[in-house]
NUNU-807730 format. One line per 2 residues: number of its first residue (from 1); their letters; for each residue x, y, z of N, C-alpha, C. Coordinates in pm, 1 decimal. Layout:
<dolos>
NUM) a) X/Y/Z/X/Y/Z/X/Y/Z | ...
</dolos>
This chain:
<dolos>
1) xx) 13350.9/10625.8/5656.4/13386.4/10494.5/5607.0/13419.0/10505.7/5458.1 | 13522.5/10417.8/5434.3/13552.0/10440.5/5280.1/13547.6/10308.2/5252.2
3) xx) 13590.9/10172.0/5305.1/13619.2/10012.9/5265.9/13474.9/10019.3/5178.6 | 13485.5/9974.9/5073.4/13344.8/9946.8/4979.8/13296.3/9799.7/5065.4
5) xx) 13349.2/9694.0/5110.9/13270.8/9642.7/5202.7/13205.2/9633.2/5314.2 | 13245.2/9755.2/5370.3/13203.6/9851.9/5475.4/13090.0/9919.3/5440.1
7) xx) 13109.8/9982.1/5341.3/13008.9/10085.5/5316.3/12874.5/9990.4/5226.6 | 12900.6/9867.2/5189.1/12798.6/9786.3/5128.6/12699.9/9734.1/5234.9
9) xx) 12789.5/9715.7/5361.0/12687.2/9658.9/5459.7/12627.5/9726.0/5541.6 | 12653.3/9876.4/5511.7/12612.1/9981.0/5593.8/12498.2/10030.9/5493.7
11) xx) 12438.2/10014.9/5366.7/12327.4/10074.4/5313.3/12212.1/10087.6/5339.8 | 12137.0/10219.9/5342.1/12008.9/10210.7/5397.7/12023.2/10233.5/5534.2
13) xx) 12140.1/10293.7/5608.0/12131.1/10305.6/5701.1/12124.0/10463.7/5757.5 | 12117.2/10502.3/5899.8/12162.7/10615.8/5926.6/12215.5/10615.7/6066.7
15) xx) 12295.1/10720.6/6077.3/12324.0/10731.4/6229.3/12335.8/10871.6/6265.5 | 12319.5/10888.7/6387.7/12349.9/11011.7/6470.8/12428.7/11011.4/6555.8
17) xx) 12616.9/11098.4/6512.2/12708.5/11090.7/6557.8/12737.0/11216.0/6669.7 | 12859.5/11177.3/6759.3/12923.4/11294.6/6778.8/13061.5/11303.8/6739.8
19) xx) 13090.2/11435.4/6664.9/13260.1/11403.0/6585.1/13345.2/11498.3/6677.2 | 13461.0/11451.3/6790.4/13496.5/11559.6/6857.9/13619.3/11624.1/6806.2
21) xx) 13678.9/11694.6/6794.5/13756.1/11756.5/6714.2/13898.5/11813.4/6825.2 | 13876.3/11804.6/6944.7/13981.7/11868.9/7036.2/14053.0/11776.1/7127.1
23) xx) 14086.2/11778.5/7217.1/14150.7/11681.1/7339.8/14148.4/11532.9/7336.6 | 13983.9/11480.9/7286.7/13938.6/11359.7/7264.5/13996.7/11262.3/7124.0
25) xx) 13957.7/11417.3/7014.0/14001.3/11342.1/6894.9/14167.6/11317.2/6901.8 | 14247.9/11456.9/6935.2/14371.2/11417.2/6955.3/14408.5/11281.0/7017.8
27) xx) 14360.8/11240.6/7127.4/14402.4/11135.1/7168.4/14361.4/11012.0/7090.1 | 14233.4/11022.3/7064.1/14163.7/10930.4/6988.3/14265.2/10880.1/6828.3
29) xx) 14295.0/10983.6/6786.7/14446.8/10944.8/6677.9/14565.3/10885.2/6733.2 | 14529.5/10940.4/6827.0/14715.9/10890.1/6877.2/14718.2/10733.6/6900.2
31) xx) 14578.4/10722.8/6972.4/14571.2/10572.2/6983.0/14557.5/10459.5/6809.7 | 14491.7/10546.0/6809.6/14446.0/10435.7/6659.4/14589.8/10436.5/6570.8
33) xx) 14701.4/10549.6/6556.3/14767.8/10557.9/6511.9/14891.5/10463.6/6483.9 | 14864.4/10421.4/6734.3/14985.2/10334.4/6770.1/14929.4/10183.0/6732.8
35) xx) 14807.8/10167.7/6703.5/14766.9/10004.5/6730.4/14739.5/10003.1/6601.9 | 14717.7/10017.6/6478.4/14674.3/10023.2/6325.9/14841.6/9941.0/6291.9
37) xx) 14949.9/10005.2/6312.4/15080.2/9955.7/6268.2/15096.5/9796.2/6294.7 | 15036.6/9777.2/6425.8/15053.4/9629.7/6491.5/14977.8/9524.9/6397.0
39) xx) 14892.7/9577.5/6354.9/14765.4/9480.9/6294.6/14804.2/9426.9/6116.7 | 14745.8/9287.9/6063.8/14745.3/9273.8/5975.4/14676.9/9376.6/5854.3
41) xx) 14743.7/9387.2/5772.2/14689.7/9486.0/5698.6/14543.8/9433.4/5607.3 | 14446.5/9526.1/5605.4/14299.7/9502.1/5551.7/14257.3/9502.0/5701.0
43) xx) 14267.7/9540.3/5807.6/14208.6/9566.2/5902.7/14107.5/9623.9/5952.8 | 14020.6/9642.7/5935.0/13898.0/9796.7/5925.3/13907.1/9883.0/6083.7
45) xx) 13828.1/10020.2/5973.8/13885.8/10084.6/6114.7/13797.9/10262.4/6041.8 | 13749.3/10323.0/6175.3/13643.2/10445.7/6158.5/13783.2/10516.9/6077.9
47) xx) 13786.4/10600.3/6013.1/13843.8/10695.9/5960.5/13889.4/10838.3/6021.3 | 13741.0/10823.2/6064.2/13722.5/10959.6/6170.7/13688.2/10900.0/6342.4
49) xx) 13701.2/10954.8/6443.9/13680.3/10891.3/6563.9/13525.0/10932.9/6541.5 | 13408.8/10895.9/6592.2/13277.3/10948.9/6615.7/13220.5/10854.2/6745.0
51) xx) 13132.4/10960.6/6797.0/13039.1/10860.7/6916.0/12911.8/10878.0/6854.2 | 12834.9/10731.7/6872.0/12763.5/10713.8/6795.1/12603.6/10723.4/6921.7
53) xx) 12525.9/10820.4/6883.1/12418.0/10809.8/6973.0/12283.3/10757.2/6912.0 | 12251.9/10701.4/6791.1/12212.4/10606.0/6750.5/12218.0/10586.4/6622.0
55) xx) 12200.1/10451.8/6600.0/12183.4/10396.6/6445.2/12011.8/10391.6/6392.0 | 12009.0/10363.9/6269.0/11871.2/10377.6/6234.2/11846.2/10334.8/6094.9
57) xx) 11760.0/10222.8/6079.6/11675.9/10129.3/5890.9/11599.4/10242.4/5915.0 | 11586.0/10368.0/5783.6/11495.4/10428.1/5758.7/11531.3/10484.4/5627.1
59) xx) 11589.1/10401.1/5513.6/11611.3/10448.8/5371.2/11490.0/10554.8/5292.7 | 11339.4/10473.2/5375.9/11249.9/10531.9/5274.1/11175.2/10642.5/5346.9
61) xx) 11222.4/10655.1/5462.8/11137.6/10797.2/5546.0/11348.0/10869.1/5611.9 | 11399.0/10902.6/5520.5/11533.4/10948.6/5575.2/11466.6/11137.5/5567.9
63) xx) 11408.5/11158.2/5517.7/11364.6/11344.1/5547.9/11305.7/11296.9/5718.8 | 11185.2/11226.2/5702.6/11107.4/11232.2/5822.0/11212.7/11214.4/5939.5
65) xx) 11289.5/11131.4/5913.7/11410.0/11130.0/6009.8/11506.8/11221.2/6036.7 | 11498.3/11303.6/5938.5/11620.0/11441.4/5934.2/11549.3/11536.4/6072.2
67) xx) 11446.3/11523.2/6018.1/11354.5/11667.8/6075.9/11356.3/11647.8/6250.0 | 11318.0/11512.5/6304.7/11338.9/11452.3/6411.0/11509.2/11465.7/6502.7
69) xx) 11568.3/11438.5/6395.0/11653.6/11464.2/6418.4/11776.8/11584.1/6439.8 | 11673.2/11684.4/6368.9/11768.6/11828.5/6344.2/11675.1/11888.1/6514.0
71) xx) 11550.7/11896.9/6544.2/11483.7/11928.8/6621.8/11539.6/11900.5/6716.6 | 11573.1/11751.3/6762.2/11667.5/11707.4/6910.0/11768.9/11793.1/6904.0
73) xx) 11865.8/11834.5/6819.4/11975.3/11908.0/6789.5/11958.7/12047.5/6810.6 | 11837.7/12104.4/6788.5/11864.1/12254.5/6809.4/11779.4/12250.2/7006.0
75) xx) 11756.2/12153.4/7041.1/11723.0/12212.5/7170.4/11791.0/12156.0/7247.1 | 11906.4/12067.5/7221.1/12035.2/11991.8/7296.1/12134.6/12112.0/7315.8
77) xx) 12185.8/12088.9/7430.1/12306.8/12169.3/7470.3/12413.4/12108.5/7410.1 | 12547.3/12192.5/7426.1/12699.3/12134.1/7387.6/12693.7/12024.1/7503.6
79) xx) 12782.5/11907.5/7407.8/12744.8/11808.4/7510.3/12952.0/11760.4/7563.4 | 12964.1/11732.2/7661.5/13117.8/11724.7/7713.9/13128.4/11556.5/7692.9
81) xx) 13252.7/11535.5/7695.5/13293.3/11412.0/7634.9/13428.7/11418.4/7695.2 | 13438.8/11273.6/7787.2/13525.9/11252.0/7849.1/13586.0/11126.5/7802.7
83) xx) 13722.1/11102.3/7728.4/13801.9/10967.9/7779.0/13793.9/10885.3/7899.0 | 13762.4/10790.3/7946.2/13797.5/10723.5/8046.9/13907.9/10617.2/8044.0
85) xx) 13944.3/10545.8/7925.7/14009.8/10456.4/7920.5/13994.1/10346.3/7738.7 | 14111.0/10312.5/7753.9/14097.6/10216.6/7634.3/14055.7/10081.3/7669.1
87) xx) 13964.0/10056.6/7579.2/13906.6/9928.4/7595.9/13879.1/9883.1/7519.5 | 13828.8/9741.7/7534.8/13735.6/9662.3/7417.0/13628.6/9601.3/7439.6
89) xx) 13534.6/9611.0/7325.7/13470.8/9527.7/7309.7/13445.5/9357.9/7269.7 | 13436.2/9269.1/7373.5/13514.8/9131.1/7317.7/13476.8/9054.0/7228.8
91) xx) 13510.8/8935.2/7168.5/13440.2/8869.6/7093.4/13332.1/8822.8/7101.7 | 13234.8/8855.0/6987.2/13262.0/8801.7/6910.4/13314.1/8955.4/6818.0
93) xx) 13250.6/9073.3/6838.3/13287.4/9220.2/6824.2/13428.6/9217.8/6797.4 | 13486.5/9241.0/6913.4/13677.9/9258.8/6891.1/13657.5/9391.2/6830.4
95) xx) 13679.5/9446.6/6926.0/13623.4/9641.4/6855.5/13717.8/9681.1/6960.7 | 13829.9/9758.9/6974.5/13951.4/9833.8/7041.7/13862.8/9912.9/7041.2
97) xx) 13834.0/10017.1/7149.9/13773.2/10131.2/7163.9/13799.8/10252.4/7254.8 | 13792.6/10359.9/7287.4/13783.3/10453.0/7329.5/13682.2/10479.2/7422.3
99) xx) 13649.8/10448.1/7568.4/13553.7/10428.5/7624.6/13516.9/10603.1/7709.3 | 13414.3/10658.0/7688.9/13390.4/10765.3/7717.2/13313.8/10756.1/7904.9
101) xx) 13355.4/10836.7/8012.5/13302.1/10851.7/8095.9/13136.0/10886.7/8095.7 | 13085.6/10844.1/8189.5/12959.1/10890.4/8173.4/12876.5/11044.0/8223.3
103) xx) 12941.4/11121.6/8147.2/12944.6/11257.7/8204.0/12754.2/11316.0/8197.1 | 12746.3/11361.0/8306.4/12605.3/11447.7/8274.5/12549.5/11461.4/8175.2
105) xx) 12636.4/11554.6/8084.2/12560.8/11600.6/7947.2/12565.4/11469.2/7826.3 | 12653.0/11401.2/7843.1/12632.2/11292.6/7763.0/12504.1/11192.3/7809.8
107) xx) 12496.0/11169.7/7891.6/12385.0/11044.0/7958.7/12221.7/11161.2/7902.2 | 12230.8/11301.2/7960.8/12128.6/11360.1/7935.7/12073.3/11361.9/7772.4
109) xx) 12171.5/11382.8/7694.7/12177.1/11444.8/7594.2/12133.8/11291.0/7527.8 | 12197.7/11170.1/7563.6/12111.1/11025.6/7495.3/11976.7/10996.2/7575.7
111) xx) 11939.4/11053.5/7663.7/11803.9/11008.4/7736.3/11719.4/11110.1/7620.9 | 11700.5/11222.4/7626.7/11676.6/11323.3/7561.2/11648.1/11282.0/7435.4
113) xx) 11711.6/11206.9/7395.0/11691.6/11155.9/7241.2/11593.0/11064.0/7239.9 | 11654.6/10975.8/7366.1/11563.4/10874.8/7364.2/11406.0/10938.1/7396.8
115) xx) 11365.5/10996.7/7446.7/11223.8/11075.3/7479.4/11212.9/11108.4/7347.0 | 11255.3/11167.1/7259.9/11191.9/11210.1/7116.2/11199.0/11097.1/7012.6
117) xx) 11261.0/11012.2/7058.5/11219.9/10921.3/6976.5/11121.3/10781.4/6997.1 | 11125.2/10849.4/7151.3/10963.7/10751.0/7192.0/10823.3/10745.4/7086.7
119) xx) 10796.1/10888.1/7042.3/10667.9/10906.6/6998.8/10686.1/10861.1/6869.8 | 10823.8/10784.9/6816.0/10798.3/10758.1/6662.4/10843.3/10617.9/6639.5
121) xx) 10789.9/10579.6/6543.7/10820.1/10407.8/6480.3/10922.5/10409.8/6443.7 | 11040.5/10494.2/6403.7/11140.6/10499.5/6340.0/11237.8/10305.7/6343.8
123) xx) 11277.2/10275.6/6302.0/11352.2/10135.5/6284.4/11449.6/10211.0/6406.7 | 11519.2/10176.7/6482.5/11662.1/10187.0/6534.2/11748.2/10035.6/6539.9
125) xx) 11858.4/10072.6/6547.5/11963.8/9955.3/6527.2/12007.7/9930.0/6688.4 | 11990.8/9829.4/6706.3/12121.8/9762.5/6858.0/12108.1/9941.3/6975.1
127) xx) 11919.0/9964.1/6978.0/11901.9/10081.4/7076.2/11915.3/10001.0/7219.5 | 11984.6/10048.6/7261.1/12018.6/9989.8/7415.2/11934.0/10147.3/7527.4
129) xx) 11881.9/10097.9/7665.7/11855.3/10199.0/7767.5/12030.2/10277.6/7802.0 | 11960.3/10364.0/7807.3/12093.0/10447.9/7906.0/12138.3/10410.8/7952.8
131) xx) 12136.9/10358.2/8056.5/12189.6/10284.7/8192.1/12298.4/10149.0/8097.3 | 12236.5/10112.6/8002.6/12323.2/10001.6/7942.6/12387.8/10026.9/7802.6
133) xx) 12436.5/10133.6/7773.4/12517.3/10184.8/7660.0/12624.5/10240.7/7689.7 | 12724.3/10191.3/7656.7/12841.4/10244.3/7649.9/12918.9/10342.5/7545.8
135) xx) 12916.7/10443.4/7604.0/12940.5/10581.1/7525.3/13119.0/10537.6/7471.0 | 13133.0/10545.2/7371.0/13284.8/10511.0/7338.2/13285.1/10562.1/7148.5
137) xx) 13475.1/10599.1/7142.7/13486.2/10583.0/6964.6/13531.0/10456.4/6980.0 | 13476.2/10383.4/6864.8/13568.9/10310.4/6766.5/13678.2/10309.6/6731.1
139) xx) 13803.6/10244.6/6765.5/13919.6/10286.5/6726.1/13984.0/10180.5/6623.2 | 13946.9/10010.6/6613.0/13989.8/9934.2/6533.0/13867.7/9824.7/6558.2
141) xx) 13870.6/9791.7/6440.9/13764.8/9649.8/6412.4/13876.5/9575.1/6401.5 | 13851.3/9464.4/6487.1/13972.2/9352.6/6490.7/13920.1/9187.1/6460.2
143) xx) 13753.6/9206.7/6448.2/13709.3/9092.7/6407.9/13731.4/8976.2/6324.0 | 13816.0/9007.5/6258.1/13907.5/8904.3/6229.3/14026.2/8814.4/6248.2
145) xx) 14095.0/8888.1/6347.7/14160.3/8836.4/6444.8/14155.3/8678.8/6465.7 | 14261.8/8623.3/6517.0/14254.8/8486.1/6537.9/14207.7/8553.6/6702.0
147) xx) 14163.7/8407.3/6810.2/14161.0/8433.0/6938.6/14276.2/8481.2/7020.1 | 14384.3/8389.4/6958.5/14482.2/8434.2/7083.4/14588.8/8552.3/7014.3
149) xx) 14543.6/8652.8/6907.5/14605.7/8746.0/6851.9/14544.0/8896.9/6923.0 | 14370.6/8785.1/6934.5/14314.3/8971.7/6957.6/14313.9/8966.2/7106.7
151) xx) 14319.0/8830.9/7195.3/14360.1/8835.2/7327.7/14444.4/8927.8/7382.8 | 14596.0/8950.0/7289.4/14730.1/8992.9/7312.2/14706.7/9150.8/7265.8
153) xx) 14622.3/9145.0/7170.8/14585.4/9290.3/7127.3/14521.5/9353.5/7261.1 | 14429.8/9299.2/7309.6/14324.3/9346.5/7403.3/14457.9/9393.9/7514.6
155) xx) 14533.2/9261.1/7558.1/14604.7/9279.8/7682.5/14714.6/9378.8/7670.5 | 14727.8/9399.8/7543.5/14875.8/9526.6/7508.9/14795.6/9704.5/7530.5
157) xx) 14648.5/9719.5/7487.2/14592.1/9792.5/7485.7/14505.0/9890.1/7573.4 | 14470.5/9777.1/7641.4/14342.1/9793.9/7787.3/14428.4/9878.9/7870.6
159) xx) 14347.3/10049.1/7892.8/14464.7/10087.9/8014.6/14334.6/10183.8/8034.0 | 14366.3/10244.6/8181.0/14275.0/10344.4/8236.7/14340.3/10496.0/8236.8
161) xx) 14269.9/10569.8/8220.0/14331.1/10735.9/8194.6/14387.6/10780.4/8346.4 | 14486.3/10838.0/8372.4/14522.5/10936.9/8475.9/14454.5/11069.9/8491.4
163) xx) 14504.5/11137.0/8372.1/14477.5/11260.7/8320.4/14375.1/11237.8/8182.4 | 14240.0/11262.3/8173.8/14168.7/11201.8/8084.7/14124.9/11280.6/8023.3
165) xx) 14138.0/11330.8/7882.8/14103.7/11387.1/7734.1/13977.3/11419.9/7795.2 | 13893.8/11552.8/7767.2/13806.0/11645.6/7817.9/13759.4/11735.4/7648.3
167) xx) 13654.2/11741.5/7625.3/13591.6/11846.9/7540.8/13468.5/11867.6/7521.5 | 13440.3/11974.9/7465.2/13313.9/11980.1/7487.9/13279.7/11990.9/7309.3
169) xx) 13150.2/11917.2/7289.4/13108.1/11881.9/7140.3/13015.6/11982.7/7134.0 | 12984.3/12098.3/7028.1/12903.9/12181.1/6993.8/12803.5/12130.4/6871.3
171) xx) 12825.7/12063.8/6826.4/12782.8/12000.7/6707.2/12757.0/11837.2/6665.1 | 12641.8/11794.3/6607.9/12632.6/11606.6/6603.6/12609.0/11626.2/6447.4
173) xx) 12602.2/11508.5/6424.9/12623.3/11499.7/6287.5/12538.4/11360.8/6223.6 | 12430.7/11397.8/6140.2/12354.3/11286.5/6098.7/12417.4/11244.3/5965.8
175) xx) 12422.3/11107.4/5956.0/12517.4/11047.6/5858.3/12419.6/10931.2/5815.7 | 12401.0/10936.6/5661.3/12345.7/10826.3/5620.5/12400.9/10776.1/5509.8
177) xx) 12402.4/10612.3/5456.5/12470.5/10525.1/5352.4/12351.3/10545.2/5268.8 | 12395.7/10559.4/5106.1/12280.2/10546.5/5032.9/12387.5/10572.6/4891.1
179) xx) 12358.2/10450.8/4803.7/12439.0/10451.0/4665.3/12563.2/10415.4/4650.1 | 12589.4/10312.1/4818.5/12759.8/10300.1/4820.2/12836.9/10390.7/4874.7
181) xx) 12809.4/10520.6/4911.4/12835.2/10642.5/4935.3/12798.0/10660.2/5065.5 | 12892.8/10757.2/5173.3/12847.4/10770.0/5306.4/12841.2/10989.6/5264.5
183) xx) 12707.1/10978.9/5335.9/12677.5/11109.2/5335.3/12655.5/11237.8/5463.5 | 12672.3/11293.9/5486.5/12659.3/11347.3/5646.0/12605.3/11516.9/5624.7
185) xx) 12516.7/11552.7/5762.9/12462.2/11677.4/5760.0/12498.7/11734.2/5863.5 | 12550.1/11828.4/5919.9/12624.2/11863.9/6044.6/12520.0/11987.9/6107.1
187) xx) 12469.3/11884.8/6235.8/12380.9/11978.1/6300.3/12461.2/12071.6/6448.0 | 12402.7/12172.0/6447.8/12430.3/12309.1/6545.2/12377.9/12251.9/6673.0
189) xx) 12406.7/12226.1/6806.5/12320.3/12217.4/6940.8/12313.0/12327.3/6965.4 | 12189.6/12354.6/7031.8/12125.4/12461.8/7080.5/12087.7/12550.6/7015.3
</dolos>
C-alpha cells in the first residue's frame, strides 16, 4: 500500500500474506490492469496482488507475533493457489476480486494457522472459520462507487475460469503498518 490514507487507516496493524508471483499473479495484473482504466481516478487498489491469511491489532506485542508467526511458516508446506473466477465482494465492500479455489493446501495451510493461533490472545481482525473465508486477491476497492456504477462494474467483470491460473506459493509474508510506513518480512515454508 502506498495511498497515505490507506496506509493511515491501516496503523498498528499486521497481516499474514500470500504474494504469488507466477500464473496467478500474471493473471491477477492482467485483470487489475483491464478494470483500473474503467474507474474514476483516486480509486484504491493493492499494488501487489496478496492473499491474505490473517489480519492482526498487535502494535505492542508485534516480536511476540513474529515468532508465532515465523514458526507456522517453517512447518507449513508450499501452499497451491488456484484462480477460480472474478468476483466481488458487494456492498457495502465493493472489492473486485480474484476468488481463489479451495484447494487442499490452502484450506489446510489456514486451519493450521488457525490451531496455532488457538493457544494465544493475539487481537485478530474480521477472523472468519475455514469453512466461511473466502480465499481471494484484491484487485480494486470500488467503495466509492455510486450503486448503479459498481452494479455495471460487478456485471462487466464477474466471470468463471475455463482454464484457471495454478501455482504453487513457497513463501508468506508478514507485513506490518507502523509510522505511516508498510513494512514486510518474507517467510520460507517448510
Amino acid at each position: 500500500m502506498n495511498d497515505p490514507q490507506q496506509l493511515a487507516s491501516l496503523e498498528g496493524q499486521q497481516y499474514l500474506v500470500l504474494r504469488p508471483t507466477a500464473a496467478v499473479a500474471a493473471d491477477y495484473r492482467a485483470v487489475q490492469d483491464a478494470v483500473l482504466p474503467t474507474l474514476p481516478a483516486g480509486t484504491t487498489h493493492p499494488h501487489t496482488g496478496h492473499v491474505t491469511l490473517r489480519g492482526f491489532y498487535e502494535p505492542e506485542r508485534l516480536e511476540d507475533l513474529r515468532a508465532v508467526v515465523r514458526a507456522w511458516a517453517a512447518a507449513q508446506h508450499p501452499i497451491e493457489i488456484t484462480t477460480d473466477a472474478i468476483d466481488t465482494f458487494p456492498a457495502p465492500w465493493q472489492i473486485v476480486i480474484a476468488r481463489l479455489a479451495r484447494t487442499a493446501s490452502v484450506v489446510s495451510a489456514y486451519a493450521a494457522l488457525t490451531a496455532v493461533l488457538a493457544g494465544t490472545d493475539f487481537r485478530r481482525l474480521d477472523e472468519r472459520p475455514v469453512d466461511d473465508w473466502t480465499f481471494h486477491l484484491s484487485v480494486v476497492y470500488a467503495r466509492t462507487l455510486e450503486a448503479d456504477a459498481w452494479s455495471a462494474l460487478a456485471r462487466s467483470v464477474t466471470r468463471e475460469y475455463d482454464e484457471r491460473p495454478t501455482e504453487v506459493v513457497s513463501e508468506a509474508e508478514f507485513v506490518w503498518y507502523a509510522g505511516g510506513v508498510e513494512h514486510h518480512e518474507v517467510l520460507p515454508l517448510g
